[in-house]
Every structure is written in C-alpha cells, then in structure tokens.
TORDREN-595294 format. One record per residue (C-alpha): x negated, y negated, z negated; residue number from 0; residue in one letter. Coordinates in steps of 0.2 Angstrom, whole numbers. Last residue first. Example, Ala and Ser with C-alpha at 12.3 -4.5 7.8 and 13.67 -1.06 7.14 Angstrom:
BEGIN
+-------+-------+-------+-----+--------+
!    c1 !    c2 !    c3 ! num ! residu !
+-------+-------+-------+-----+--------+
!   -68 !     5 !   -36 !   1 !      S !
!   -62 !    22 !   -39 !   0 !      A !
+-------+-------+-------+-----+--------+
This chain:
BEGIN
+-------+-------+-------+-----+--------+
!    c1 !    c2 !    c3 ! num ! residu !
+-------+-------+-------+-----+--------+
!    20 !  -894 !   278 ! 376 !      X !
!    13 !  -913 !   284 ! 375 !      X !
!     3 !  -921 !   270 ! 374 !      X !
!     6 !  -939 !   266 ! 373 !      X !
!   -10 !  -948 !   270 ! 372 !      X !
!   -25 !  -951 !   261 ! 371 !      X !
!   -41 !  -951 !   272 ! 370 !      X !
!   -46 !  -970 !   267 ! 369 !      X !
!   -45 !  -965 !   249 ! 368 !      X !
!   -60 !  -950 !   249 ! 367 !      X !
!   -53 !  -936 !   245 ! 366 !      X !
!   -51 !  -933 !   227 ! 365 !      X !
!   -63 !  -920 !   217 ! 364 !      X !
!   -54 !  -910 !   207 ! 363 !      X !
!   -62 !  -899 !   191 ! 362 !      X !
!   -56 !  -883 !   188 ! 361 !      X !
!   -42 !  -872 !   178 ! 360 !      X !
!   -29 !  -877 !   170 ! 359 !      X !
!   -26 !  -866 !   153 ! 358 !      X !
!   -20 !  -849 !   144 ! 357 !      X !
!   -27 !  -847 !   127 ! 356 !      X !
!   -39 !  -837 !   116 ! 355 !      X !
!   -49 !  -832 !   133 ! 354 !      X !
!   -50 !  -812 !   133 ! 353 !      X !
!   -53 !  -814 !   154 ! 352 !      X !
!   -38 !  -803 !   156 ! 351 !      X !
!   -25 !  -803 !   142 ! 350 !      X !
!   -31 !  -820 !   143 ! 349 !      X !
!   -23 !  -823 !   162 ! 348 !      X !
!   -32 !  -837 !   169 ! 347 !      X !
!   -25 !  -851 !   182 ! 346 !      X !
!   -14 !  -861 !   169 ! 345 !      X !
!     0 !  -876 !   179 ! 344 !      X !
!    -3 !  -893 !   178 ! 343 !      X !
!     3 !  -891 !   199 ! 342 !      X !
!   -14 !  -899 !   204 ! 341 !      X !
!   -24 !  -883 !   196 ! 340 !      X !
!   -11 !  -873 !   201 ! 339 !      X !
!   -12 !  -875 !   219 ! 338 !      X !
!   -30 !  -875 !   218 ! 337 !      X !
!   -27 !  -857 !   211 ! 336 !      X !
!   -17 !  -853 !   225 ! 335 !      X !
!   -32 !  -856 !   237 ! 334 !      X !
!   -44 !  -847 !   226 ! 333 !      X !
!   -33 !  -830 !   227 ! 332 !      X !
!   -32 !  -835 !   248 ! 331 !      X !
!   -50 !  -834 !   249 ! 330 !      X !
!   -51 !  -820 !   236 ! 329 !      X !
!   -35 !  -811 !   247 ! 328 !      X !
!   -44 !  -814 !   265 ! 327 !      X !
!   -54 !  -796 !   271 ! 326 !      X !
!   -40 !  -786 !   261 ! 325 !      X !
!   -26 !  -796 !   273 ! 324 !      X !
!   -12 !  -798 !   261 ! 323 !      X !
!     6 !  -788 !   269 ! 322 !      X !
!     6 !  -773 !   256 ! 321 !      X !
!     0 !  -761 !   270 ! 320 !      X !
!   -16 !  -776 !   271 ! 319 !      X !
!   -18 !  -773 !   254 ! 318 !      X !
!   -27 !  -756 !   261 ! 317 !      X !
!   -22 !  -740 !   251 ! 316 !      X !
!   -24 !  -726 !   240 ! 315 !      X !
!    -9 !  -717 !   234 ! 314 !      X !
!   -11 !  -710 !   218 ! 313 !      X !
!    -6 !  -690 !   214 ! 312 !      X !
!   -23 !  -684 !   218 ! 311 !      X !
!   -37 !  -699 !   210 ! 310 !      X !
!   -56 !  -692 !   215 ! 309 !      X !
!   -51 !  -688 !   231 ! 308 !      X !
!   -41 !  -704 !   237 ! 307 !      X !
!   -55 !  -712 !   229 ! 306 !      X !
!   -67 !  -702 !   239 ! 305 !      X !
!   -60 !  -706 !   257 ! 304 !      X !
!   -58 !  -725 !   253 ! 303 !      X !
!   -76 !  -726 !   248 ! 302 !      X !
!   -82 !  -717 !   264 ! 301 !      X !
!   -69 !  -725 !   275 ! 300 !      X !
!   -79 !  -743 !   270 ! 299 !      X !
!   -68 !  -756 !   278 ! 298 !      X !
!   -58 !  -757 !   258 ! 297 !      X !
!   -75 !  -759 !   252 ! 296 !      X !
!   -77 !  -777 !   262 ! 295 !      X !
!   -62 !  -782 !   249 ! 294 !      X !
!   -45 !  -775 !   245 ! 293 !      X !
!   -37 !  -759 !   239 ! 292 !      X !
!   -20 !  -756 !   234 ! 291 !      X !
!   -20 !  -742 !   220 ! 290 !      X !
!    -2 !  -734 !   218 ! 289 !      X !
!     6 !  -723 !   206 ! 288 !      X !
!    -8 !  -727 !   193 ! 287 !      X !
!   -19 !  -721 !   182 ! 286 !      X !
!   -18 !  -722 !   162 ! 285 !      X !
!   -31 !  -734 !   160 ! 284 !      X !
!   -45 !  -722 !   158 ! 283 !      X !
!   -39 !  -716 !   173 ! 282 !      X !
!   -43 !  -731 !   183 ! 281 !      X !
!   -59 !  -734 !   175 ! 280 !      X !
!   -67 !  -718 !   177 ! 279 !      X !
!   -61 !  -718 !   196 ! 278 !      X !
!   -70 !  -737 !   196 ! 277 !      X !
!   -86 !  -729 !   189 ! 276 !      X !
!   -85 !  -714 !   202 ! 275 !      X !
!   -81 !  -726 !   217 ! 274 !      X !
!   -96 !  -736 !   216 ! 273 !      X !
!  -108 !  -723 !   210 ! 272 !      X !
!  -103 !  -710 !   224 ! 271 !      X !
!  -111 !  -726 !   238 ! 270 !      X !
!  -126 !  -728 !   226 ! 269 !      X !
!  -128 !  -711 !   228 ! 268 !      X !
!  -125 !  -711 !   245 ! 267 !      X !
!  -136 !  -724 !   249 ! 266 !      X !
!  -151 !  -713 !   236 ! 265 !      X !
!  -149 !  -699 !   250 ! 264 !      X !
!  -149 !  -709 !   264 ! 263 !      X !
!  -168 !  -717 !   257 ! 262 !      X !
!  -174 !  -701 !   255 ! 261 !      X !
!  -180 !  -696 !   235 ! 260 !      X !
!  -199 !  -697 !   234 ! 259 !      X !
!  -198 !  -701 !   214 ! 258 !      X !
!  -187 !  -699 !   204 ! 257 !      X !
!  -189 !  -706 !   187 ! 256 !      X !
!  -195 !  -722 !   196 ! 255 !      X !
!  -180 !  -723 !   205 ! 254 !      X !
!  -168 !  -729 !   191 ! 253 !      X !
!  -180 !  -744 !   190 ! 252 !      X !
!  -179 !  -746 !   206 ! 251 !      X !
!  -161 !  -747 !   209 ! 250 !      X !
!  -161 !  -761 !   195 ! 249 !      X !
!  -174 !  -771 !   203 ! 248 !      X !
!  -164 !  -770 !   218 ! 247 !      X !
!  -148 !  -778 !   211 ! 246 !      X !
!  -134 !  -774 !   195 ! 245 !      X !
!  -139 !  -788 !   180 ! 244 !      X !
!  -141 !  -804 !   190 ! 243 !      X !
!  -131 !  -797 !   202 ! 242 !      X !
!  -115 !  -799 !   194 ! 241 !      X !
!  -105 !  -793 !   178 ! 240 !      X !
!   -87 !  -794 !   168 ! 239 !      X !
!   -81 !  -789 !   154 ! 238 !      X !
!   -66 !  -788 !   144 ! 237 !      X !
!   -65 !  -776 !   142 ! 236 !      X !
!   -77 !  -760 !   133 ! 235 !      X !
!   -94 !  -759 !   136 ! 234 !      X !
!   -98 !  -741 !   144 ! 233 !      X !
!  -102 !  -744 !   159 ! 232 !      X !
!  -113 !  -759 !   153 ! 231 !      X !
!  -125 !  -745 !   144 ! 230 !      X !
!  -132 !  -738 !   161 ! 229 !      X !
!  -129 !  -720 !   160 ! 228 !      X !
!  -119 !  -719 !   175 ! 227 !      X !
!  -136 !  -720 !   186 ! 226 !      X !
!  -144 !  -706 !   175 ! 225 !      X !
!  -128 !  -696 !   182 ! 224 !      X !
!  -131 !  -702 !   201 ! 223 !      X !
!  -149 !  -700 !   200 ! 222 !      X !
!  -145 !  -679 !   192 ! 221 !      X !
!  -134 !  -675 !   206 ! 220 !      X !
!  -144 !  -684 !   223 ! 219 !      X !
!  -129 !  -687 !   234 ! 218 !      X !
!  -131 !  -681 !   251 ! 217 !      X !
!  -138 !  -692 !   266 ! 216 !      X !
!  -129 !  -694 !   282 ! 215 !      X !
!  -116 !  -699 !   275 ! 214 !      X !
!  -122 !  -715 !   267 ! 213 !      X !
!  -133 !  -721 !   283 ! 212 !      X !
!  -112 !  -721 !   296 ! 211 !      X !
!  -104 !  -728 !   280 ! 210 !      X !
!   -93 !  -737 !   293 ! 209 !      X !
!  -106 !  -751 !   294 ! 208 !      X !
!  -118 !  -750 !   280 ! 207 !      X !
!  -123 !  -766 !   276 ! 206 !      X !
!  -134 !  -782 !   281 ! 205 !      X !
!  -145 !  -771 !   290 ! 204 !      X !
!  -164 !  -774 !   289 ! 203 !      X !
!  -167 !  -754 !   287 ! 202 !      X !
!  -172 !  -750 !   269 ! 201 !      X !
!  -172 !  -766 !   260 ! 200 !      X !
!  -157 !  -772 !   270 ! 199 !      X !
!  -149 !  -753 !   266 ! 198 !      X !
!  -154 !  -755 !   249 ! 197 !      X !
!  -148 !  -771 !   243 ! 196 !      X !
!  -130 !  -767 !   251 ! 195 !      X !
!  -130 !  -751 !   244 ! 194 !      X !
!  -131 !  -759 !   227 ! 193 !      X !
!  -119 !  -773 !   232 ! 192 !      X !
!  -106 !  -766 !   239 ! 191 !      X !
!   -97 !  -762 !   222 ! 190 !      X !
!  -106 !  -762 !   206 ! 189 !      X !
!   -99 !  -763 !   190 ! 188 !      X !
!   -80 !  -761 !   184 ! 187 !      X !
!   -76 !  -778 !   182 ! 186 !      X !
!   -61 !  -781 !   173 ! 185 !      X !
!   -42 !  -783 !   173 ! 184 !      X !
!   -26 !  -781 !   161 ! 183 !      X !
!    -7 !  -789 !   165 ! 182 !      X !
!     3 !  -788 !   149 ! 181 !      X !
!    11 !  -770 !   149 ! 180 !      X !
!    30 !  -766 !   154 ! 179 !      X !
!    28 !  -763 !   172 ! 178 !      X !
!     7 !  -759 !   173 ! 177 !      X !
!     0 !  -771 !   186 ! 176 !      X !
!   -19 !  -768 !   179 ! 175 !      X !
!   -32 !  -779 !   191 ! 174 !      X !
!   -49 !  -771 !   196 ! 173 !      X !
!   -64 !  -776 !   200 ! 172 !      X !
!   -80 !  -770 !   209 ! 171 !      X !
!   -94 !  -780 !   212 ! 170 !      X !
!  -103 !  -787 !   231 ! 169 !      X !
!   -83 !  -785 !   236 ! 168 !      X !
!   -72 !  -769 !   231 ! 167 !      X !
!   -55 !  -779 !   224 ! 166 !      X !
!   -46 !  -763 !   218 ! 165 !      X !
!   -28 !  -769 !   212 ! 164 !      X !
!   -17 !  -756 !   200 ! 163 !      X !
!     0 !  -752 !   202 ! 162 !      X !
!    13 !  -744 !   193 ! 161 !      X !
!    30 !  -745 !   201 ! 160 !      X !
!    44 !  -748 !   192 ! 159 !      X !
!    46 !  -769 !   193 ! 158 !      X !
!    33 !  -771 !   204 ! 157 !      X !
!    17 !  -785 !   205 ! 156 !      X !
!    11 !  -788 !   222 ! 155 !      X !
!    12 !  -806 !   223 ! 154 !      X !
!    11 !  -814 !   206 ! 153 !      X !
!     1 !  -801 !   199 ! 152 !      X !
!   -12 !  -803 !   211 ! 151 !      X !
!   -14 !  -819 !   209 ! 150 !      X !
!   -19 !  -818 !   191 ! 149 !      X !
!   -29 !  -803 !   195 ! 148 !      X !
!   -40 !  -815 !   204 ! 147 !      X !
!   -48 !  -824 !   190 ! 146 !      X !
!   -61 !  -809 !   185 ! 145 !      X !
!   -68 !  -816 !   176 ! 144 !      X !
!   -73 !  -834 !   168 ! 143 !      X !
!   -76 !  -821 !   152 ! 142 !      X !
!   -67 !  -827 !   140 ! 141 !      X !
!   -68 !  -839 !   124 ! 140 !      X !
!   -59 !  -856 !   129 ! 139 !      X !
!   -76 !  -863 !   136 ! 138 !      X !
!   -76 !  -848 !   145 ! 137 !      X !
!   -60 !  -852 !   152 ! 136 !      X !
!   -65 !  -868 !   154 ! 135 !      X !
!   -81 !  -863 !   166 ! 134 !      X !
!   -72 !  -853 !   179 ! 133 !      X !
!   -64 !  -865 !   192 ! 132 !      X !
!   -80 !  -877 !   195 ! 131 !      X !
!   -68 !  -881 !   211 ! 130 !      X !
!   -54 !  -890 !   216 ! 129 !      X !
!   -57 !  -902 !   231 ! 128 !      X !
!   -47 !  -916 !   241 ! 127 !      X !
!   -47 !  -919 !   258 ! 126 !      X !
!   -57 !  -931 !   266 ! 125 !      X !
!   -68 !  -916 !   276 ! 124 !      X !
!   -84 !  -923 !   276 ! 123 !      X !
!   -85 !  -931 !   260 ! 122 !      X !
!   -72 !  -917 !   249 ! 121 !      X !
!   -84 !  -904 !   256 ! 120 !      X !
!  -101 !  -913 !   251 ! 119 !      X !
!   -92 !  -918 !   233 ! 118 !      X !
!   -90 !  -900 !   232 ! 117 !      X !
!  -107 !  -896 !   229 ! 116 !      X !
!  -112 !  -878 !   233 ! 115 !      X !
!  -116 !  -872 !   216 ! 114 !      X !
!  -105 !  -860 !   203 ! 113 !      X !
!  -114 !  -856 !   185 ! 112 !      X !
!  -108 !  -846 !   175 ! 111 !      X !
!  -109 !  -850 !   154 ! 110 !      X !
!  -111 !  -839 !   137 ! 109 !      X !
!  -123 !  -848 !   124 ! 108 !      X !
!  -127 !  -835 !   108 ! 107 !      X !
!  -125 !  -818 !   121 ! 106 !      X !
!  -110 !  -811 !   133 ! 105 !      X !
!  -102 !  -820 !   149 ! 104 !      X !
!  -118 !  -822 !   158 ! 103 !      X !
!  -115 !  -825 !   175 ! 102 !      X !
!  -128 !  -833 !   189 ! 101 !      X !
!  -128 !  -840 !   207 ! 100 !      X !
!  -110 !  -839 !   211 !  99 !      X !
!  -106 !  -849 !   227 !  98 !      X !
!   -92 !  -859 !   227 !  97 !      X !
!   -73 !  -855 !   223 !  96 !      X !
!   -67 !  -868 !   233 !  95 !      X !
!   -48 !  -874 !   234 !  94 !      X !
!   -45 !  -886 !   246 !  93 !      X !
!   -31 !  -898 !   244 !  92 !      X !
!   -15 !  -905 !   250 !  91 !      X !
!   -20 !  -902 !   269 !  90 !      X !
!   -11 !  -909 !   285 !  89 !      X !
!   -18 !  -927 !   281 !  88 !      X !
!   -34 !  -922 !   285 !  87 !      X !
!   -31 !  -916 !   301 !  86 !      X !
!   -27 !  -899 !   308 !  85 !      X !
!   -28 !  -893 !   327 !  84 !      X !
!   -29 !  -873 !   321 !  83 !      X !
!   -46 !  -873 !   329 !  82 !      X !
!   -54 !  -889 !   321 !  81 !      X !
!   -47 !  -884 !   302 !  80 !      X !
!   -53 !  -868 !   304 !  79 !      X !
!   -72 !  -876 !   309 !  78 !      X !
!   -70 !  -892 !   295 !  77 !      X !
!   -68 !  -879 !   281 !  76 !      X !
!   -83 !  -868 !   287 !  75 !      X !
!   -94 !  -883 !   290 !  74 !      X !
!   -86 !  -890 !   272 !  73 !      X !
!   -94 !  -875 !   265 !  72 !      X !
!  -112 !  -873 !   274 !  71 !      X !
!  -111 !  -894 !   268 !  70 !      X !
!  -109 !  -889 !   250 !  69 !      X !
!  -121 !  -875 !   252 !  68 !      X !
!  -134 !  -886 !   257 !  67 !      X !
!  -131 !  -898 !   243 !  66 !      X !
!  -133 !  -884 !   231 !  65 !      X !
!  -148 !  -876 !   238 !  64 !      X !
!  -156 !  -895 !   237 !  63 !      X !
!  -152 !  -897 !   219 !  62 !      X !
!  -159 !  -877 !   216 !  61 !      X !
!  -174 !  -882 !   222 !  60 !      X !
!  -178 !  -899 !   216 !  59 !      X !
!  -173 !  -893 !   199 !  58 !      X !
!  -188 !  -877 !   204 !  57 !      X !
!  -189 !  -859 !   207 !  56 !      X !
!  -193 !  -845 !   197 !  55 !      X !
!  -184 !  -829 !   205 !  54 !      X !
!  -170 !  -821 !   195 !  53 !      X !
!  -163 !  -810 !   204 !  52 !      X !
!  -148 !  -824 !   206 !  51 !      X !
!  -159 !  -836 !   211 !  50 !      X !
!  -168 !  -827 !   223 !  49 !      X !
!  -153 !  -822 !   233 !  48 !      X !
!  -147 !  -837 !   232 !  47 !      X !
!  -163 !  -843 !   243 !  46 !      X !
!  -163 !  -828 !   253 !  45 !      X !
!  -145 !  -831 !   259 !  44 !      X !
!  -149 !  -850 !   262 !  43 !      X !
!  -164 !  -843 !   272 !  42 !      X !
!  -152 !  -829 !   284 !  41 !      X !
!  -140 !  -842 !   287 !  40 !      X !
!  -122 !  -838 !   281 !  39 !      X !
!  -111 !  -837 !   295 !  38 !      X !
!   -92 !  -844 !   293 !  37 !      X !
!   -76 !  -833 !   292 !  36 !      X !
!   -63 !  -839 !   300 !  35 !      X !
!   -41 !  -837 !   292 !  34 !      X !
!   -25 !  -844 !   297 !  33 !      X !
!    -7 !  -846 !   292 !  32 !      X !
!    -6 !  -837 !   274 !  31 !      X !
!    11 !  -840 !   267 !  30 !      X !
!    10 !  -840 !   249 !  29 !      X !
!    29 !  -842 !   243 !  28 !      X !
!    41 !  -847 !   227 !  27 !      X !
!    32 !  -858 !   218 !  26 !      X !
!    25 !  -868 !   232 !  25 !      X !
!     8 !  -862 !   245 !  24 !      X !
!     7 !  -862 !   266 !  23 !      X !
!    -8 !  -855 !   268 !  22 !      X !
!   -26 !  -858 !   276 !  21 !      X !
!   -42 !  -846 !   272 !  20 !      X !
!   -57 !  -849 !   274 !  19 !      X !
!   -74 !  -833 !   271 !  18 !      X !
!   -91 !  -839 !   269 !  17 !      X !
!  -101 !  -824 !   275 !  16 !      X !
!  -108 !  -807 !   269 !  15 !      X !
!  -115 !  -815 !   253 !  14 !      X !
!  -109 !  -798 !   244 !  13 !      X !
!  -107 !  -809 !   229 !  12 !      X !
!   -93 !  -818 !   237 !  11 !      X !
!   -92 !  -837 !   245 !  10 !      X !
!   -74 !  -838 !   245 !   9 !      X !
!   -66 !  -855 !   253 !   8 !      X !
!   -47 !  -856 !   251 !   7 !      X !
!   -36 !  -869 !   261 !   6 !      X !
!   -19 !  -877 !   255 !   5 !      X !
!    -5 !  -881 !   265 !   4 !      X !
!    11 !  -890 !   254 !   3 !      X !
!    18 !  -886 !   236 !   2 !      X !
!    12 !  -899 !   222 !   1 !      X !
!    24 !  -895 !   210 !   0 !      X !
+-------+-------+-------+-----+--------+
C-alpha cells in the first residue's frame, strides 16, 4: 500500500477555480491536512469554454490549451505546497483529475477527454502524477462517471442508515449508500451550470452568490415543465452528461418558445430545474433517511431550502456536518484515487459506471528522478 500525503487537483465543470487538496491517505484513514483554491484566468476559462460548446478551433489550439492548463495546475499544486512549507519529498503522488473538455459516454465510439498536461505538473513540481483517470473504465464498457461515489462509499457509508450523496457542482450527481444494496450513482443533469451560463450571459457574474438574482425572479411553470422534457432525464443509468449537451445554447433553445420571459425569472427556473430533476431521482430510488450534500450547490441556500421541501422525512445536509468539507470532497475524491492507483487497487464501481469489471484507474507520470526522496508522513 502506498499510504503517505497525497494532493488532489479538481478542475470542475463549473470552472469556478482549480481547487488542491492535501491529505494524509492509507487503508484505514483520509486525513485531509490543507486545502487553496487557485484562479482560473478569465481567457483560459473562455478557451474551454469554447471547446466544450463546441466551438471550431485548431490542433494548435487545443495543444497549447492543454499545456497552459498543465502549468495553471502545478501553479495551484506548487502554491499549497509553498504555504504549508512542503517539499517534494513530503508528497507520494498528486492525483489530478484535469480539466474536462468533452464527454460522450453513449454512440459507435464513446470516449472523454481530460486536458491540462500532467507531464507540466509532474516537471515543475518533481512529484509524481496520476491522471487520465476515466478512460479505462470506458474502455471496460462504462460510462468514466461518476467516479466519486466510490470514495464516497468508503467514507460515509452506514451500516442502517440510508444515505444518499448529492455532489451539486457544474452537473449534479448522486451516489446511492443503500445498506444492503450494491453501491449505485449517476448524473442527474444539470447543477450550477445552467444558472451559471445565464447569470454571466445576463449580468457578467460568475454565479449567483446566495441566490440573491434567482429569488427575486419566480419560476415560469410551463418553461420549467418543457425544460423537464429533455429526453436525457428520462434515460435510465448509467448515465452520465456535461456541458457539451446541457449550456447556453440549450437555454436558448428552450427560450425560443417563450419569448420576452425576464432574465430572474428564467434563473429561477433553471435554479427549480436543478433540484426538481435530482428530487425525481432521489425518490425514484427509494429515498433516503439522510442526503449529504456537497459541491458549490451546497453554498446555494436556495437549492438547500427546496430540497429539504421537495423531500419531508430526509434530512438535508452539508458534508461538512459528516466532517468532508463540501467545497474539497472531489479534490480530496481524486486524491484517494491516486492512492489506489499506486496501491494496484480498482478506482470505479461498475454497479456505478456499468463497466463490465472493476480496474486501476489512470495513467502515472514519475517525478522526475533527481526529486525522489523518501516521503515524510
């Protein structure tokens, strides 16, 4: 087992900042230590922006986007590691999920593709990298998502309690911890990143802080329902989706039937889409005594406030009540999964990801050898 201090690097969908994570990982704990969250700047965020809308762009293009989030990565590694006093000698491994850029789990050719080039972070930092996690399992059959469930389950699963994970970052996941019941998880559509889209279109904000634009609209009955017609709600999981299928091109289109609608009023919409397609979900799977909620969506009282209506009898809360930080638990996720990569030990859950067989996840890239030291733990 390669137990020792690991960092996590999560770039989400939401591209609200590259969020590190150091802990303190073996079989038996995950300590997290520290956490920083890094700036994205503004014409990086376009640039994947772009690409994941599908904007035409260049090799050239994308290669240097790559490189340049390789080295946004290891500037946020190298930062935490600078204010907690670490060397490279103090890490076992970095475990970086990189920035997703596309995901097409379904048609003749499924793939994902992850860029930020981890060879720039394994260069500039000397420690070693695990990244490219979600491509085998999709070799394998499954979706390459959600992965996080499988961390989940090994830190907040209970032996009589039924809970469920709510991961509400850019898109909305949950992970099934159902005593008795193979561990389940999917997307469930869109989370923050609809009413992300629309409040930067609308107003230049990044995102609704506190909900303050979203309540003081009113949610538009008919637009939410049409909304909630879109065909991928209704596939069943495995399944898993991302901005190239739910963005601003999508909010258009379903505006175009209505026509003059205020801009608060369709935020609120988009905010009563979130948490009425993960209620669906959660009560299509039998419910639960207990939903723990992590991601920006768990800072967003609006979504918190309606899932506690929409579900009586469950109680909704932060993971940060369950003692994992809702702003760090992909970072962290993604740490432990390096862990397991250089442990020999499977990262996916097929019960999850419908892959037809557990397996190692990632590719690793060593440091370089004039860094290698014994770690300190």
């Amino acid at each position: 087992m390669k137990s020792g201090r690991y960092i996590g690097v999560m770039s989400g969908t939401s591209l609200d900042g590259v969020d590190v994570v150091l802990a303190a990982i073996s079989p038996e704990m995950v300590a997290q230590q520290a956490s920083y969250s890094h700036p994205i700047p503004m014409a990086i965020k376009q640039a994947v922006l772009d690409v994941c809308q599908g904007q035409p762009l260049t090799l050239s293009q994308l290669v240097q986007l790559d490189t340049r989030l390789g080295r946004l990565f290891a500037e946020a590694v190298t930062t935490l590691m600078q204010r907690e006093g670490l060397g490279a000698e103090d890490i076992t491994a970095i475990g970086c999920h990189g920035q997703t850029v596309w995901h097409e789990p379904q048609g003749e050719a499924p793939g994902t593709l992850q860029i930020g080039d981890n060879n720039q972070i394994a260069a500039s930092t000397g420690v070693t990298v695990v990244g490219d996690f979600r491509r085998r399992d999709m070799a394998l059959g499954g979706q390459g998502a959600p992965l996080v469930p499988a961390f989940h389950h090994a830190l907040l699963m209970h032996a009589t309690e039924r809970r469920m994970v709510l991961n509400i970052g850019g898109i909305a996941n949950l992970s099934l911890l159902l005593p008795g019941k193979p561990v389940g998880g999917y997307d469930t559509g869109p989370g923050n990143m609809l009413m992300d889209a629309w409040i930067w279109r609308q107003r230049g904000e990044a995102f609704d802080r506190d909900a303050r634009w979203a309540t003081s609209g009113q949610v538009i009955p008919a637009l939410l329902q049409q909304m909630r017609a879109e065909p991928w709600f209704a596939l069943p999981a495995p399944k898993s989706t991302g901005r190239e299928h739910f963005n601003l091109g999508w909010i258009e289109k379903q505006l175009a039937v209505f026509p003059g609608i205020a801009p608060q009023d369709v935020q609120a919409t988009l905010a009563e889409l979130t948490v009425t397609t993960i209620a669906d979900q959660i009560l299509l799977s039998g419910g639960c005594d207990r939903l723990l909620v992590c991601g920006g969506g768990s800072r967003n009282p609006l979504l918190m406030q309606r899932l506690a209506a929409m579900l009586p009898g469950t109680e909704v809360s932060d993971t940060d009540k369950a003692g994992i930080s809702g702003d760090d638990m992909e970072a962290l996720a993604f740490a432990w999964l390096a862990f397991r990569t250089l442990s020999g030990l499977p990262g996916n859950l097929p019960s999850v990801t419908g892959a037809r067989a557990d397996t190692v996840l990632g590719a690793i890239y060593p440091a370089n050898p004039r860094f290698q030291s014994t770690p300190r733990v």
